[in-house]
C-alpha positions as CSV (number, residue, x, y, z in Angstrom):
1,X,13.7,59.6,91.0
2,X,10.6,62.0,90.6
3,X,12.4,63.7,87.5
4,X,12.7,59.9,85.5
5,X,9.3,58.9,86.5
6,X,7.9,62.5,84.5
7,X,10.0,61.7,81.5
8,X,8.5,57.9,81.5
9,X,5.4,59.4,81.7
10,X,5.6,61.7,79.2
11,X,6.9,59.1,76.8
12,X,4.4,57.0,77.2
13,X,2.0,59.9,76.8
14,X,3.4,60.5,73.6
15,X,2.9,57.0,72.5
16,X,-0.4,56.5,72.6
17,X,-1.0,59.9,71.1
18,X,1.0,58.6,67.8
19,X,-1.1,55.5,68.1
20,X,-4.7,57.5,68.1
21,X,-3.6,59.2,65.2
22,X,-2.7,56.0,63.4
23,X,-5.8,54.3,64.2
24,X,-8.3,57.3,62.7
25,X,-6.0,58.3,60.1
26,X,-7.5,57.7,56.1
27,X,-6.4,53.7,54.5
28,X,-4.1,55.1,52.2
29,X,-5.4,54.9,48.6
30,X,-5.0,51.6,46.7
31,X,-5.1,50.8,42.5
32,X,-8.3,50.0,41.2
33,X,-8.6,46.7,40.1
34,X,-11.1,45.9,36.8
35,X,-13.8,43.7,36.8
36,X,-13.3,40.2,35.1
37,X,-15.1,40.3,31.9
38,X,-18.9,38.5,31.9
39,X,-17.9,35.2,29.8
40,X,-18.8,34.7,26.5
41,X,-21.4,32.4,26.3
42,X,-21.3,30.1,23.2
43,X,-24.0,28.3,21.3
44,X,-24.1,24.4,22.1
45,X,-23.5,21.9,19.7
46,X,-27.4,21.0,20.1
47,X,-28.1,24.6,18.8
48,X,-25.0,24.2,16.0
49,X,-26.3,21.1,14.5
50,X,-29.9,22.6,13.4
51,X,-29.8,21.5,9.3
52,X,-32.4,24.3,9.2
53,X,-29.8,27.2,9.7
54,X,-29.2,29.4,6.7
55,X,-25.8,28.6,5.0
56,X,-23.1,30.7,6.3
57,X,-22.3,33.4,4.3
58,X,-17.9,33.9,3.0
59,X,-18.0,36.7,5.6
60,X,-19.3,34.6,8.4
61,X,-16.5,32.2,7.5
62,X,-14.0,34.0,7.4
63,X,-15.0,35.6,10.5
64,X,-15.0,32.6,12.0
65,X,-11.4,31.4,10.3
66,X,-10.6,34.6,12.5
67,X,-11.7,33.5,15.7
68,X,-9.6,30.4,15.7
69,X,-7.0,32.6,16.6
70,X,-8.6,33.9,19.5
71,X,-6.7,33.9,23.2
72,X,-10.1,32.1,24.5
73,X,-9.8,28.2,24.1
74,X,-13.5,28.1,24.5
75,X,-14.1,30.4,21.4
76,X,-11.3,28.5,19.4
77,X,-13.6,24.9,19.8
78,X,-17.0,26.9,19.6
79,X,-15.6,28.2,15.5
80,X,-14.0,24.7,15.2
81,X,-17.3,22.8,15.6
82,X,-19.3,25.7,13.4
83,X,-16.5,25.5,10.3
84,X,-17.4,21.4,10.9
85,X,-21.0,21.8,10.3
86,X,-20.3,24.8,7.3
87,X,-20.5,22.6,5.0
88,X,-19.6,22.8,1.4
89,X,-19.8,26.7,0.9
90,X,-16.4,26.6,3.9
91,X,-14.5,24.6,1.6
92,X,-12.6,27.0,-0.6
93,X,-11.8,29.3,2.7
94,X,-10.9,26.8,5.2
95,X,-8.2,25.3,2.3
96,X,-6.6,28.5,1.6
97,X,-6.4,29.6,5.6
98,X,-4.8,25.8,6.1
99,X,-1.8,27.4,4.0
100,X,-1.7,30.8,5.0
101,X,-2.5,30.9,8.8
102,X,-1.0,29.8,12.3
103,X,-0.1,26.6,13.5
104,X,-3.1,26.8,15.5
105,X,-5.2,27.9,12.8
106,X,-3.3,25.2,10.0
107,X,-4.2,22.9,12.9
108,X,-8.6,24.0,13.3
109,X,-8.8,24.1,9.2
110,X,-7.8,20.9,9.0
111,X,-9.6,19.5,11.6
112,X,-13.1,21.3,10.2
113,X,-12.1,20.1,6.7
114,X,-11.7,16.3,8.5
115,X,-15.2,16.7,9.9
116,X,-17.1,18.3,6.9
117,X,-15.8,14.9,4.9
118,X,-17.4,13.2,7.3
119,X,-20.9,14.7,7.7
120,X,-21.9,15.7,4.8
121,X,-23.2,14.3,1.4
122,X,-21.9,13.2,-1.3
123,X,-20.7,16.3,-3.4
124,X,-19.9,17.6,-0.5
125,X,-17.4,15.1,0.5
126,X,-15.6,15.3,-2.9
127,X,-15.2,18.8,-2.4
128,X,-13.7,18.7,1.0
129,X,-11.9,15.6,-0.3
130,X,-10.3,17.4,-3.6
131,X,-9.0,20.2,-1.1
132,X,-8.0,17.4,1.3
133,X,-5.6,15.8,-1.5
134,X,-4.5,19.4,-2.7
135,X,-3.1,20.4,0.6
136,X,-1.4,17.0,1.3
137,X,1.4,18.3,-1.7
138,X,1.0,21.7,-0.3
139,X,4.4,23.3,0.6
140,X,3.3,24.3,3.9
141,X,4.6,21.0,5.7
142,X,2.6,21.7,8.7
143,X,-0.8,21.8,6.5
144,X,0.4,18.9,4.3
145,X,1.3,16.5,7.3
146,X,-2.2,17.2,8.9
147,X,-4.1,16.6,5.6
148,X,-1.9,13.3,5.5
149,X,-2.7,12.0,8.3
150,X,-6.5,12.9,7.9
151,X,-6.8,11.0,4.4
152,X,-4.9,8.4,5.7
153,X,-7.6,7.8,8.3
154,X,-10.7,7.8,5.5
155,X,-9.0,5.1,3.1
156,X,-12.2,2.9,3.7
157,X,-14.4,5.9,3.2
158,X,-12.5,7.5,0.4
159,X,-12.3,3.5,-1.5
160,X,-16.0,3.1,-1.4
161,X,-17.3,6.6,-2.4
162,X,-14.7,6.4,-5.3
163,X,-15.9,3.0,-6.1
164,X,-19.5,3.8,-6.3
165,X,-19.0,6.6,-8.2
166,X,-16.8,4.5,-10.8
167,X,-19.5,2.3,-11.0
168,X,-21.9,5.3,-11.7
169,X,-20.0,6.7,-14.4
170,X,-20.2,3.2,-16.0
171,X,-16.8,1.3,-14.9
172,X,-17.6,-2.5,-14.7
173,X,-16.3,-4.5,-12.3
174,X,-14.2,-7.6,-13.9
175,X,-12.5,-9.4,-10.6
176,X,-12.3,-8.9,-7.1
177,X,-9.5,-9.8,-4.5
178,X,-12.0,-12.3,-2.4
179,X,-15.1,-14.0,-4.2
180,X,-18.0,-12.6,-3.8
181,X,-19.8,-16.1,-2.5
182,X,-16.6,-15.4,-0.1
183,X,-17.1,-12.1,1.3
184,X,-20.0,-12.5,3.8
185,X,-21.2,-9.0,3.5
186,X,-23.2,-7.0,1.7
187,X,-20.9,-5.2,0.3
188,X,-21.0,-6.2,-3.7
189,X,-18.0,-4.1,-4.4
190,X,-15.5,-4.9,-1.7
191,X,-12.0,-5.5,-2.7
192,X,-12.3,-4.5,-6.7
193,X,-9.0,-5.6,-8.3
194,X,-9.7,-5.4,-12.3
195,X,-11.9,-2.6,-13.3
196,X,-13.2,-2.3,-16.8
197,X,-14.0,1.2,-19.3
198,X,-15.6,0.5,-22.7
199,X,-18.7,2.5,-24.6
200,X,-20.7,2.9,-21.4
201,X,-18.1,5.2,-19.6
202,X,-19.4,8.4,-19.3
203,X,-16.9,10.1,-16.7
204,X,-14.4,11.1,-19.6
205,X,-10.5,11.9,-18.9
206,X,-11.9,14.0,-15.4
207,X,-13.2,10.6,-14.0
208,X,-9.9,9.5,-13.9
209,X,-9.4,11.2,-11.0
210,X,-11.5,9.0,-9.1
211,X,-9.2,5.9,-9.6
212,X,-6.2,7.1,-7.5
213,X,-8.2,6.5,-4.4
214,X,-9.0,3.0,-5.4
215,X,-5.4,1.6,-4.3
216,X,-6.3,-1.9,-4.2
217,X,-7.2,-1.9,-7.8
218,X,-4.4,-3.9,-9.7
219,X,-5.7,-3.8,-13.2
220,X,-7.6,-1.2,-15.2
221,X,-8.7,-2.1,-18.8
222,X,-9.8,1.0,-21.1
223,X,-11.4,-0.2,-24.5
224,X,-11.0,2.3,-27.3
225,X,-14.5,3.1,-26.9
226,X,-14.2,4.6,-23.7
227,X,-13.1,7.6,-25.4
228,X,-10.1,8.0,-23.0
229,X,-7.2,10.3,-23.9
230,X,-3.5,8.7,-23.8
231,X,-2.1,11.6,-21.9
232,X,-5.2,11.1,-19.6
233,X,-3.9,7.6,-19.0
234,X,-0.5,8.5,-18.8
235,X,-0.8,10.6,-15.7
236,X,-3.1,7.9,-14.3
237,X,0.0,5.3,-14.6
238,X,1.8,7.9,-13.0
239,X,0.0,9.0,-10.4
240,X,-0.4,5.2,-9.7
241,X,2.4,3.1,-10.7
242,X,1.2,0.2,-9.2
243,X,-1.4,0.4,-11.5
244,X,-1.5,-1.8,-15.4
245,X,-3.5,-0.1,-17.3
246,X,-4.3,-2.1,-20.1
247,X,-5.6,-0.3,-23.6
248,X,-8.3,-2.5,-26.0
249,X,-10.8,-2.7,-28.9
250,X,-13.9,-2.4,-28.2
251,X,-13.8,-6.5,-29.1
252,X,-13.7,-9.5,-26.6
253,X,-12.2,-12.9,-27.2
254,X,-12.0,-13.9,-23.4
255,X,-8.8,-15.6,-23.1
256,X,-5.2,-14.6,-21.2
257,X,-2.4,-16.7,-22.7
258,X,1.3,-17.5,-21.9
259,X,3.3,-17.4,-24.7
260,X,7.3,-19.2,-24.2
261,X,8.4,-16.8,-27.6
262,X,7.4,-19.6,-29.7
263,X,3.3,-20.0,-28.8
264,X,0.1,-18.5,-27.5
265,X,-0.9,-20.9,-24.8
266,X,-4.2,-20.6,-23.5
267,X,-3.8,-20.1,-19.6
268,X,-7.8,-19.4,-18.8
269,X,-10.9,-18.2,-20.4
270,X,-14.0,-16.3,-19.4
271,X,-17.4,-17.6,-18.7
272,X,-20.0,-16.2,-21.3
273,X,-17.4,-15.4,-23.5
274,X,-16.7,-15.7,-27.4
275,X,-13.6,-18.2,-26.5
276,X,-16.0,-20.5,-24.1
277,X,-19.0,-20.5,-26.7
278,X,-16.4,-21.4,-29.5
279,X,-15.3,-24.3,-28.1
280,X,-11.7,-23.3,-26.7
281,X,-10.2,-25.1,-24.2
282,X,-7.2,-24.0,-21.4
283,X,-4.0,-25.6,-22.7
284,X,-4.5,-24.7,-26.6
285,X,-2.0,-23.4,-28.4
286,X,-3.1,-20.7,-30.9
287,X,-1.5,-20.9,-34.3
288,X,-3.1,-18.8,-36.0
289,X,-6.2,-16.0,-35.2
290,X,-7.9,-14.0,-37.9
291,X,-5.9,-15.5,-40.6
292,X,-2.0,-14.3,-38.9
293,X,-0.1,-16.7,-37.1
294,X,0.8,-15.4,-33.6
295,X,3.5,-16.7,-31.3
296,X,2.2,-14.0,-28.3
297,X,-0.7,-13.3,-26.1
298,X,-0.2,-9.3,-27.5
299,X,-0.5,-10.2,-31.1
300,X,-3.6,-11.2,-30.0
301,X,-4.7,-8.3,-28.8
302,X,-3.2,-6.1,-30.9
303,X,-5.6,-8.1,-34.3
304,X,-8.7,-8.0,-31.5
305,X,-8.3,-4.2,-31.2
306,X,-8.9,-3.9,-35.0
307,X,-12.3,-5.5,-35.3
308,X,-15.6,-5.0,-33.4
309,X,-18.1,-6.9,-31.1
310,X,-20.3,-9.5,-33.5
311,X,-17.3,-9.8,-35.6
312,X,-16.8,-13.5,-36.8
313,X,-12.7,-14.7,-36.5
314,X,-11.4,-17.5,-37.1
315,X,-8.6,-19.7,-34.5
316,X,-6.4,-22.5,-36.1
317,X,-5.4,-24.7,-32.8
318,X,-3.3,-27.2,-31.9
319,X,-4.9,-29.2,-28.9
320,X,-2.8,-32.3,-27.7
321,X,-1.3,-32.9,-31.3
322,X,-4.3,-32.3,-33.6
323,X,-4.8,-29.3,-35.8
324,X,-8.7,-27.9,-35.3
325,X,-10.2,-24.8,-36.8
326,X,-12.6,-22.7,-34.7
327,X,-14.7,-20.2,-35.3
328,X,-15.6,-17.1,-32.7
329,X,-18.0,-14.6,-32.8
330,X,-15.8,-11.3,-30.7
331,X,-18.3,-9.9,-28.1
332,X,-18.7,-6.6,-26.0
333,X,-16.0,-6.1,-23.1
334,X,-17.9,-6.5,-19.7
């Protein structure tokens, strides 16, 4: 009995000895962990949107293309909102990384191209615009679907900039789609249908371009004076084929006609014009103008074309059964 109470005390001797040792012994050694990086701190908006900043410089652009890229969502919206406010000088850049990048970057370039349309001026806003239209027939379909769906969502913006300038470059307005005693706005140029070039157009073929953002506009009429090229007008019609372009003199009667194959029948006439201060009346039928007779509205035009405003012509009518002979002096086209 004595001998098993020595070897229990020796075990438990033992015991606590291994337990001393385990409570002084050295933690064993562990991995160092690395400190979190300090954040970045990014400018605010408020300090973006001084218009007293020197321009960016190409390198500062395209550094900050770069660092749309970045892992950090925080530095990819900070680069976002600065390409927004780059302005014009960011153009050319952001276009060409819109092709060439990531989705993620296709997606930013886009989106700074969407918001340089819309704060900045005028010039500034065609640019963006041009590059807009550009990468909508891009071959990237990622870049083209984004620039889509961005011009889609500035048709109201796009139609009155393009209007204005028309308007600028000397286009005339002939009709609208609602009268203007109609429209309750002040708006003059809302809903422009019938657009008119002649001798004050100074925007030459490259104007052109301006019209394919006007997609309301049913009718354009280009006098010969307008000095507009027939290719020029041919890719117009194509660009736009719901479009009628319609090609004059530089002379006015002021009539539209039906014709049955057999007569010119006067269907309405201008106010102001050569064809109201004459004397013609909706309903006449034209026998003969400038000495021809003419059994359609485009022989008309066609002996208009060859004579100028201030020329005198003369109109033999039949009105309700009796021959009359008028006498118009052609004006301008307005």
């Amino acid at each position: 009995m004595r001998r098993w109470m020595w070897v229990w005390l020796i075990a438990l001797g033992i015991v606590l000895c291994m337990s001393a040792q385990g409570f002084c012994a050295e933690p064993p050694p562990t991995s160092p962990v690395e400190p979190k990086p300090a954040p970045v701190e990014l400018p605010t908006d408020g300090e973006n949107a001084n218009t007293d900043e020197k321009p960016l410089s190409k390198a500062e652009i395209r550094e900050l293309i770069q660092l749309l890229a970045s892992d950090s969502f925080e530095t990819r919206e900070w680069a976002t909102r600065r390409l927004e406010q780059a302005g014009a000088g960011a153009v050319a850049l952001l276009s060409q990384a819109a092709e060439a990048g990531s989705l993620e970057i296709t997606c930013r370039t886009v989106r700074a191209l969407a918001g340089i349309v819309q704060r900045g001026d005028r010039a500034t806003f065609e640019a963006a615009q041009i590059e807009l239209e550009r990468l909508a027939e891009s071959q990237s379909r990622a870049a083209a679907r984004r620039a889509r769906a961005t011009l889609a969502g500035l048709v109201e913006t796009r139609r009155r900039h393009a209007l204005e300038r028309v308007i600028e470059l000397g286009a005339i307005v002939k009709a609208r789609l609602v009268p203007k005693a109609l429209m309750g706005g002040d708006d003059e140029n809302f809903g422009v249908r019938q657009l008119v070039l002649n001798k004050r157009w100074k925007g030459g073929d490259e104007g052109l371009v301006h019209f394919r953002r006007l997609d309301q506009l049913e009718t354009l009429y280009v006098t010969t004076g307008a000095g507009i090229s027939k290719e020029a007008i041919a890719q117009l019609e194509q660009a736009m084929p719901g479009l009628r372009v319609q090609p004059r003199g530089d002379a006015m009667l002021g009539v539209s006609c039906r014709s049955d194959g057999k007569n010119c029948v006067v269907e309405t006439i201008a106010a102001g014009t050569a064809a109201e201060k004459c004397g013609l009346e909706e309903g006449d039928v034209i026998i003969k103008y400038g000495g021809k007779e003419i059994a359609a509205f485009e022989e008309l035009i066609e002996i208009t074309k060859d004579h100028s405003a201030g020329d005198k012509i003369k109109l033999e009518i039949n009105r309700d059964g009796q021959a009359i002979t008028l006498e118009a002096t052609l004006g301008d086209w307005q």
